[in-house]
C-alpha positions as CSV (number, residue, x, y, z in Angstrom):
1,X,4.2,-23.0,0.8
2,X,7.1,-23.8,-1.5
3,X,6.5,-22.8,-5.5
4,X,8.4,-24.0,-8.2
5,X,9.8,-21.6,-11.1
6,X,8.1,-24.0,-13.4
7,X,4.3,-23.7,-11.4
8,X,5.1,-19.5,-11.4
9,X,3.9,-19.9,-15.6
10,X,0.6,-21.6,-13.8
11,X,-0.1,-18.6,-11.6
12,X,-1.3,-15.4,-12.3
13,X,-3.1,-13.5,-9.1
14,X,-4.4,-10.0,-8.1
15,X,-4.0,-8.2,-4.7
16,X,-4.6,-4.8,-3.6
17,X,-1.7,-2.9,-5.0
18,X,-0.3,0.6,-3.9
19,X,-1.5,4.0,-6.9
20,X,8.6,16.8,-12.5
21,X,12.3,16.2,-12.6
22,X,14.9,14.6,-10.1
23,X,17.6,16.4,-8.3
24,X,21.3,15.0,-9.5
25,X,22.6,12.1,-7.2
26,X,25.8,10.9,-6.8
27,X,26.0,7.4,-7.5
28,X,27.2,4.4,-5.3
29,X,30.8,4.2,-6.0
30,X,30.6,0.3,-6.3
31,X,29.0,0.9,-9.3
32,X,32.1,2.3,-10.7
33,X,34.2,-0.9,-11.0
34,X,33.3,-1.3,-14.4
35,X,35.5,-0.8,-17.0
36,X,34.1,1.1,-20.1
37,X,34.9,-1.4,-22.2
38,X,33.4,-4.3,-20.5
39,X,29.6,-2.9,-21.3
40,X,27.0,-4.0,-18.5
41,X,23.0,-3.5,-19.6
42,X,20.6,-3.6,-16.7
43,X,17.3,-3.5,-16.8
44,X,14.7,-1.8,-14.6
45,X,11.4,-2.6,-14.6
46,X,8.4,-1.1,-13.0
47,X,4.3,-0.3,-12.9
48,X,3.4,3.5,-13.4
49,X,2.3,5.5,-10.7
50,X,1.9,8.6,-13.5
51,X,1.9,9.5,-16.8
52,X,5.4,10.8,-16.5
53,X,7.4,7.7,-15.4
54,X,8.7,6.7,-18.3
55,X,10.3,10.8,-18.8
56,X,11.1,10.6,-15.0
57,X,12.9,7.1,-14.9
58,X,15.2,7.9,-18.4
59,X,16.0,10.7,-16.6
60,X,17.4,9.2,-13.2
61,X,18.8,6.8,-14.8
62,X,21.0,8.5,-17.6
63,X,22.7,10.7,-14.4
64,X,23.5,7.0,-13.3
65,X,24.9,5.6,-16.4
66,X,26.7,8.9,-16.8
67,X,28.3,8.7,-13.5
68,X,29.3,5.1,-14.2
69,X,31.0,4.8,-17.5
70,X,30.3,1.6,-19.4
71,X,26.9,0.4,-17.4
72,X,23.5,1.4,-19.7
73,X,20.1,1.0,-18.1
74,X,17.2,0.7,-20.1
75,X,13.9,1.6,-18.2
76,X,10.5,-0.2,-18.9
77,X,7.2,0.6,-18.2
78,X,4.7,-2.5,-17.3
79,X,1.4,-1.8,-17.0
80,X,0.0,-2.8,-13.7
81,X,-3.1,-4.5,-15.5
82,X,-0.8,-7.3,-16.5
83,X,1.9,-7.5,-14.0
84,X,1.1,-10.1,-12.7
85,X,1.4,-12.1,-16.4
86,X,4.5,-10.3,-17.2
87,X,6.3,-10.8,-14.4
88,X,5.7,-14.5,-13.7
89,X,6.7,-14.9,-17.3
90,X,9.6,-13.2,-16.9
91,X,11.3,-14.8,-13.6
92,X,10.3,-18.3,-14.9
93,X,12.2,-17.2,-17.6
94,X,15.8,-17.0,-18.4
95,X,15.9,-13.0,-18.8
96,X,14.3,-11.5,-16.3
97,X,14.9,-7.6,-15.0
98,X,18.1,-7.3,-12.9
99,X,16.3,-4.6,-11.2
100,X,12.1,-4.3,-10.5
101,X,9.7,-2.5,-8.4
102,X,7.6,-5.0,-6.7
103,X,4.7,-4.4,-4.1
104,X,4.8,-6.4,-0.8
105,X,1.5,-8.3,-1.1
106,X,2.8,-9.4,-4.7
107,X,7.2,-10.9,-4.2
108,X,6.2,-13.7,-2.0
109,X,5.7,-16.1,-4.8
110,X,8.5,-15.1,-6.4
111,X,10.6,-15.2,-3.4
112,X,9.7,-18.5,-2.5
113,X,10.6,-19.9,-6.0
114,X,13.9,-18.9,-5.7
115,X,13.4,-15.8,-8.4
116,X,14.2,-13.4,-5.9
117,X,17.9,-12.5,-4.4
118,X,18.3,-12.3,-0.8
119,X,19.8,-9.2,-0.3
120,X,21.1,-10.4,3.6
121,X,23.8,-13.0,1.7
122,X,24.7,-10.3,-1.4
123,X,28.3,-9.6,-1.1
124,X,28.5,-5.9,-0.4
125,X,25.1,-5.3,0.7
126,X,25.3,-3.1,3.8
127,X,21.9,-4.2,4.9
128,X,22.4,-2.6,8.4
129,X,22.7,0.8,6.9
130,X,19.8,0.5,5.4
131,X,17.8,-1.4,7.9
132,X,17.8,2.2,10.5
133,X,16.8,4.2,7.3
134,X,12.8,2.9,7.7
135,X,10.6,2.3,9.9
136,X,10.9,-1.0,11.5
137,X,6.6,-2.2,10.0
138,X,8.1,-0.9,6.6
139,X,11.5,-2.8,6.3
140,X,9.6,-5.8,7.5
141,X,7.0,-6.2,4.7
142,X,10.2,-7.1,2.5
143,X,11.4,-10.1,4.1
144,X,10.4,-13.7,4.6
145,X,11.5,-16.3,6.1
146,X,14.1,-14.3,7.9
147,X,15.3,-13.1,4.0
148,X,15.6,-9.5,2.8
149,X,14.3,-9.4,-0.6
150,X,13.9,-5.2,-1.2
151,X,15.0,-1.9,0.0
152,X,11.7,0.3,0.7
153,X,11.2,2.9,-1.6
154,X,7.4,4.1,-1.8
155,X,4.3,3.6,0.0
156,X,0.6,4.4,0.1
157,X,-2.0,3.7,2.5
158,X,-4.9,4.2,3.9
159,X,-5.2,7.0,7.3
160,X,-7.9,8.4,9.8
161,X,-8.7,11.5,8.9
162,X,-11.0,14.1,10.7
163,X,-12.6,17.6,10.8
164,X,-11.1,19.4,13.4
165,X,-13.9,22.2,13.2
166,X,-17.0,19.6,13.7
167,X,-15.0,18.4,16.6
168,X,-14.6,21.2,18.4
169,X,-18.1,22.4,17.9
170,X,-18.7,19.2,19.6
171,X,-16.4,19.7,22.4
172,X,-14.0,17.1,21.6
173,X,-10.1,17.8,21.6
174,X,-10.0,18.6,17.6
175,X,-6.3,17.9,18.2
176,X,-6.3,14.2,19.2
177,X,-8.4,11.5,17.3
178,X,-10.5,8.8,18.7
179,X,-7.7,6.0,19.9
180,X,-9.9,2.8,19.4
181,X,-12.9,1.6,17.2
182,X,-14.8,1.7,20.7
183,X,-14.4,5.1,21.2
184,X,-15.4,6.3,17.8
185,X,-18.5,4.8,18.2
186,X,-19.5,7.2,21.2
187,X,-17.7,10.1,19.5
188,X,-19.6,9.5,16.0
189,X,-22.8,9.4,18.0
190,X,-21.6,13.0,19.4
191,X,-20.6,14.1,16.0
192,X,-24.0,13.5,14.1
193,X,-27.4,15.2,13.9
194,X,-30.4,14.3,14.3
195,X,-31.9,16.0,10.5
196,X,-29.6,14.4,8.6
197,X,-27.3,17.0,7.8
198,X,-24.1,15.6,9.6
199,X,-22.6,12.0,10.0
200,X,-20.3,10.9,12.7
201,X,-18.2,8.8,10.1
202,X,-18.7,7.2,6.7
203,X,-18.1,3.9,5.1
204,X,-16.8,3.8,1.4
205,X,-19.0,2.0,-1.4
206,X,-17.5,-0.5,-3.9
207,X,-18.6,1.8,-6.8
208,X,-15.2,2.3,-8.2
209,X,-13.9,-0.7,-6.7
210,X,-11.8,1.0,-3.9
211,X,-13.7,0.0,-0.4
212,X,-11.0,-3.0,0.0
213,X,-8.8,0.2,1.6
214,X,-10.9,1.0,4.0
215,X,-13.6,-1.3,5.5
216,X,-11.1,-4.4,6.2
217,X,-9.4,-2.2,8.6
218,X,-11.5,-2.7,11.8
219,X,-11.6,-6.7,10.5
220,X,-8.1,-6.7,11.2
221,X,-7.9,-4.9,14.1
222,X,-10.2,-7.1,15.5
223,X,-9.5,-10.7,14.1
224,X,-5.8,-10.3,13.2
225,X,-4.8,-11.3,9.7
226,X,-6.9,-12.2,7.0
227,X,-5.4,-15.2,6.2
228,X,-2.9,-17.7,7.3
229,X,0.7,-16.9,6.8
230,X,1.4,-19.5,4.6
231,X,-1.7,-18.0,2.4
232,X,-3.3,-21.5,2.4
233,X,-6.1,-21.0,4.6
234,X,-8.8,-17.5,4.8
235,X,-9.1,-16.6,8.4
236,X,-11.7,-13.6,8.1
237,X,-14.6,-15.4,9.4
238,X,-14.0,-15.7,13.0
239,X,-16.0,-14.2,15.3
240,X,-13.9,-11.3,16.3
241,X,-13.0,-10.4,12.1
242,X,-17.2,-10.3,12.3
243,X,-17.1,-8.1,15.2
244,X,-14.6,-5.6,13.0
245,X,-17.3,-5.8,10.1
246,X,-20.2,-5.7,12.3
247,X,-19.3,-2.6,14.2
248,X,-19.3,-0.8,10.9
249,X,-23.1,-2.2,10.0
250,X,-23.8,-1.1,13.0
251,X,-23.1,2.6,12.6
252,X,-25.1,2.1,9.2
253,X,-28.1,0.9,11.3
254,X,-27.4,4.1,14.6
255,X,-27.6,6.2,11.2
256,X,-24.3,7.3,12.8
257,X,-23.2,7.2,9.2
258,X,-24.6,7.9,6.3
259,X,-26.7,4.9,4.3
260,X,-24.3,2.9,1.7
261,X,-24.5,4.6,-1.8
262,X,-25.8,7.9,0.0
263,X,-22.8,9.4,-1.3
264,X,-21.4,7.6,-4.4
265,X,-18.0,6.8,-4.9
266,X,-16.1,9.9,-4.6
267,X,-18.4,12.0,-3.4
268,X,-18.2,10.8,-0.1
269,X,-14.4,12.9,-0.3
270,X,-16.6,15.9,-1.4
271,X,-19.2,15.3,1.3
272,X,-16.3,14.9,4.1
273,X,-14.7,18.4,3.0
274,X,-18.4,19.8,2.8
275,X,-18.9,19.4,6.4
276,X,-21.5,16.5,5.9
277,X,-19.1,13.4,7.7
278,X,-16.7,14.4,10.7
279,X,-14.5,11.1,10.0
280,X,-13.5,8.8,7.9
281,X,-10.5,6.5,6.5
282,X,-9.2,7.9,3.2
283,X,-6.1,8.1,1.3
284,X,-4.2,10.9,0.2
285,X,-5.0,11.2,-3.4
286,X,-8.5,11.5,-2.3
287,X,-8.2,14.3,-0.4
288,X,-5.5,16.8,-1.2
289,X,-6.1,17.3,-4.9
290,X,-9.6,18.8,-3.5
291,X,-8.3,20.4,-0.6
292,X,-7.2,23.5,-3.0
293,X,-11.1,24.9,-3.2
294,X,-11.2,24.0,0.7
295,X,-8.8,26.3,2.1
296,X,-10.2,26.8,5.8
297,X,-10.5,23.4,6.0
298,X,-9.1,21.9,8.7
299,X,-7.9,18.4,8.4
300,X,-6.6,16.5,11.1
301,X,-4.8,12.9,10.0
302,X,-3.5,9.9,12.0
303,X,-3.1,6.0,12.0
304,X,-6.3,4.0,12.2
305,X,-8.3,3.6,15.4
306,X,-6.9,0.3,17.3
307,X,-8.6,-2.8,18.1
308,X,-8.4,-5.5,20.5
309,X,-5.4,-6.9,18.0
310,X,-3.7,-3.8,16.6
311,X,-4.1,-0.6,14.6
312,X,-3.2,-1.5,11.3
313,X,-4.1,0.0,8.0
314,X,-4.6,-1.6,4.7
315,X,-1.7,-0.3,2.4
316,X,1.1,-1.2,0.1
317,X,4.8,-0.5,-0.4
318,X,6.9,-0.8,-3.0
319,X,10.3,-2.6,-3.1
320,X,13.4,-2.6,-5.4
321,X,14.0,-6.1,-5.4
322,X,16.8,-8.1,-8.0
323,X,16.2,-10.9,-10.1
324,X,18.7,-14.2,-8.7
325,X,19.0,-14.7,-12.9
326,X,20.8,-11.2,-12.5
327,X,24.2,-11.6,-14.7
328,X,25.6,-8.5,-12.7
329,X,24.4,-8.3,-9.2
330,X,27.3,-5.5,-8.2
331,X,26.3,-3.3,-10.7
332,X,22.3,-3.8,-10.1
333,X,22.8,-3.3,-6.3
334,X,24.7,-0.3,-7.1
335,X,21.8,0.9,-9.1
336,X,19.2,-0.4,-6.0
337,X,21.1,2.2,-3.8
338,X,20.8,4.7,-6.4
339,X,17.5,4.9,-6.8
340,X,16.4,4.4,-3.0
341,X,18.8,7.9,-2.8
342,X,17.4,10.7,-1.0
343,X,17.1,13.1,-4.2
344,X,15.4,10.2,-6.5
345,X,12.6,9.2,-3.5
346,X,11.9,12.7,-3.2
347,X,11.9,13.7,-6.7
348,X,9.2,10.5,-7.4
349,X,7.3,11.4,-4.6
350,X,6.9,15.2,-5.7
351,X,6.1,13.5,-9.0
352,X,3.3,10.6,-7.7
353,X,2.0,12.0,-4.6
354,X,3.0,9.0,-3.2
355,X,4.8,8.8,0.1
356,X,8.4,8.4,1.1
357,X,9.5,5.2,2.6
358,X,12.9,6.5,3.9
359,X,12.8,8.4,7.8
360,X,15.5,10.9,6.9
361,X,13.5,11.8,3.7
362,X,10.5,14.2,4.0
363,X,9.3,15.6,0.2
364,X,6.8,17.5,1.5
365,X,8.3,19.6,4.4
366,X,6.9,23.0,3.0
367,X,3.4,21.0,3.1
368,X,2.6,20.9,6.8
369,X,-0.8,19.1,5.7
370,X,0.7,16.3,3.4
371,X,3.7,15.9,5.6
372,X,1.9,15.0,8.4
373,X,-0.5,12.3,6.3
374,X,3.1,10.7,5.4
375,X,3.5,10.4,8.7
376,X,0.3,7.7,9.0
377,X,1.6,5.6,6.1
378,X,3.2,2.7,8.3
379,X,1.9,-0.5,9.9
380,X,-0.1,-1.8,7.1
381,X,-1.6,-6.0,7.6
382,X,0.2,-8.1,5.6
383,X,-2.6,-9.0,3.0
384,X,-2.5,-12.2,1.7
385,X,-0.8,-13.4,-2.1
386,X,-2.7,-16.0,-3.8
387,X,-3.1,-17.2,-7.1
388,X,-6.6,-15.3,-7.9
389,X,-8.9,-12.2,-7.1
390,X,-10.6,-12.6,-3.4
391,X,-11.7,-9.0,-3.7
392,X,-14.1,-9.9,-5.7
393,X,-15.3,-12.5,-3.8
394,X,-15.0,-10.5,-0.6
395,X,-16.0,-7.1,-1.3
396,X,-19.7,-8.1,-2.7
397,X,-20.2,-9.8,0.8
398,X,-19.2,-6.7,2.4
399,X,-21.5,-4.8,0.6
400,X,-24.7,-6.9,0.9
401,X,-23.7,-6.5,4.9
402,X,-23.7,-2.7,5.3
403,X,-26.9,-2.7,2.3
404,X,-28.4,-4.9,5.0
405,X,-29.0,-7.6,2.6
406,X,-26.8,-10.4,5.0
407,X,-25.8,-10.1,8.5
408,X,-22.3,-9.5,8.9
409,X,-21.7,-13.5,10.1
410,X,-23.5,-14.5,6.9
411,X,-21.4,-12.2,4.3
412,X,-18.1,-13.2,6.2
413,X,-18.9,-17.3,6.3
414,X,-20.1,-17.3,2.5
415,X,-16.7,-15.1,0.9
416,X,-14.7,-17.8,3.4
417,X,-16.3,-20.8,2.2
418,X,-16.0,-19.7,-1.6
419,X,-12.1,-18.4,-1.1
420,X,-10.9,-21.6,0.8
421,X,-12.8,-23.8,-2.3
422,X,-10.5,-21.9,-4.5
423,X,-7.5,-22.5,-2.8
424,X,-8.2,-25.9,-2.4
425,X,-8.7,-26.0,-6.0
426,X,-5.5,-23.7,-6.9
């Protein structure tokens, strides 16, 4: 689907997005063929992840200016609940950021305006360097169309996670997890009892507007991609995307887990470390910042039971991507290189509790527990970028499914039949 700078002023769209000081870096030396005369301003521009980005980011980015006399970067913070406004004002524009942080479900309307550079035909872009630095589902999420539009730099996803404890006492292996949505139905029947007091697994509520991460996971691995590629077309209504919502109703209905709004919003994180659910999908800033009053817990972590399709989770990563209006490309791919550097991930990561995108990086080696969860953040479904909200379309439909106010076909055929009326009216 081709978009034209001029119809990126007409769009503005939502999609699931991704949520101390760092170590000196030496910076790339093609940055350095600036004279100090001839003054080159970049700007950077990017969504928080903390309070502290804006301290963070000056930082970083002074040691770069320093180390290459007569560039000056100026750093801005943009809010993620207009991003999508600001940026699509900004590339149609004549002056937008050389340099910006831009999730994978959210460049490919930019890209395909033009607004984006292609990083494989940037003279001086070693993009096979940096292609064996990530992991091959990572680096992927940045192209189209065969184009490289961004080097990797943070990601956060959802994982399986399990108590190791509950499944010994059941006699499973509390070492390896179930390997496909089949098999966690049997070993979430093992898992729960009969009063009540223990649930195999658990299913997020929309309370605070988070179960997009987690129930569309079985979806996919059953039915494949939401939508089309092209993002003209919602897919999620075929039989085997019902079968991915379905199985989850159905461990509603077994009482294999726990009844939707049993445990409200985040106390379904307290439950799980409480010894009330054995397993569940989460993310990593639900868990570890409670893990600190839990400290015999035992938390095994892994990808995402597969399907008949795949095993992919529902996650986002972050790209440095340049501007094509970009008056100094050199310089601004100097400064892309810069801050994809091992010592500025790792700093950002200690900083966000986000995870590293980079193989050879690991923030969180004296963390055995939260290095291994980085280890899950890959293969994430490509969700789809279109010009409005079809969480809130979707996620209500979900909802009335596990409540048992729709059958799973129902829920699934009315959110498709609303979202493909508003693309055709888009």
């Amino acid at each position: 689907m081709k978009v034209s700078r001029r119809s990126l002023l007409k769009q503005s769209g939502a999609a699931a997005a991704v949520a101390g000081t760092a170590a000196i870096t030496t910076a790339p030396k093609s940055a350095r063929k600036v004279r100090a005369q001839d003054t080159v301003k970049l700007q950077v521009w990017k969504a928080p992840h903390t309070t502290d980005d804006q301290k963070f980011f000056d930082d970083v980015l002074a040691t770069f200016a320093s180390q290459n006399p007569g560039v000056e970067v100026e750093y801005r913070v943009t809010p993620w609940a207009t991003w999508q406004e600001t940026y699509t004002a900004a590339f149609a524009g004549d002056s937008p950021p050389d340099v910006s942080y831009v999730v994978d479900s959210f460049f490919p309307k930019y890209s395909d305006a033009g607004a984006l550079v292609d990083l494989s035909k940037l003279e001086g872009a070693d993009l096979a360097k940096w292609e064996a630095l990530y992991d091959p589902s990572i680096w992927a999420r940045g192209t189209r169309n065969g184009a490289v539009y961004g080097l990797p730099y943070m990601t956060g996803g959802s994982s399986f996670v399990w108590n190791k404890k509950l499944f010994r006492e059941a006699g499973l292996d509390p070492e390896v997890p179930p390997a496909t949505w089949d098999e966690l139905i049997g070993w979430a029947e093992k898992l729960t009892k009969a009063d009540g007091s223990q649930y195999g697994y658990s299913i997020f509520d929309d309370t605070t507007g988070e179960a997009l991460n987690f129930y569309p996971i079985p979806m996919v691995n059953y039915g494949g991609n939401l939508a089309s590629d092209d993002n003209t077309k919602w897919l999620a209504n075929t039989p085997e995307h019902i079968q991915g919502l379905q199985l989850q109703v159905d461990l509603i209905k077994n009482k294999f887990a726990p009844p939707i709004g049993m445990f409200v919003g985040h106390d379904m994180d307290k439950a799980f470390l409480d010894g009330k659910i054995a397993m569940q999908l989460s993310l990593s800033q639900f868990i570890f910042p409670l893990l600190k009053d839990y400290p015999d817990f035992e938390l095994g972590s892994s990808v995402p039971p597969s399907g008949p399709v795949n095993n992919q989770s529902v996650g986002g990563v972050g790209y440095w991507m340049m501007a094509e209006k970009s008056k100094n490309k050199p310089q601004a791919w100097a400064l892309m290189e810069y801050l994809t550097s091992p010592e500025v991930m790792t700093g950002y990561c200690q900083l966000s509790s986000l995870f590293q995108t980079r193989i050879d990086v690991d923030p969180f080696a004296d963390q055995p527990l939260v290095s291994a969860f980085a280890k899950t953040q890959k293969n994430y479904t490509v969700l789809p970028s279109m010009p409005f909200d079809y969480w809130t379309i979707l996620n209500p439909e979900a909802i009335a499914a596990f409540s048992g106010q729709k059958s799973a076909e129902d829920a699934l055929n009315t959110a498709a039949q609303v979202i493909n009326d508003r693309i055709a009216n888009s």
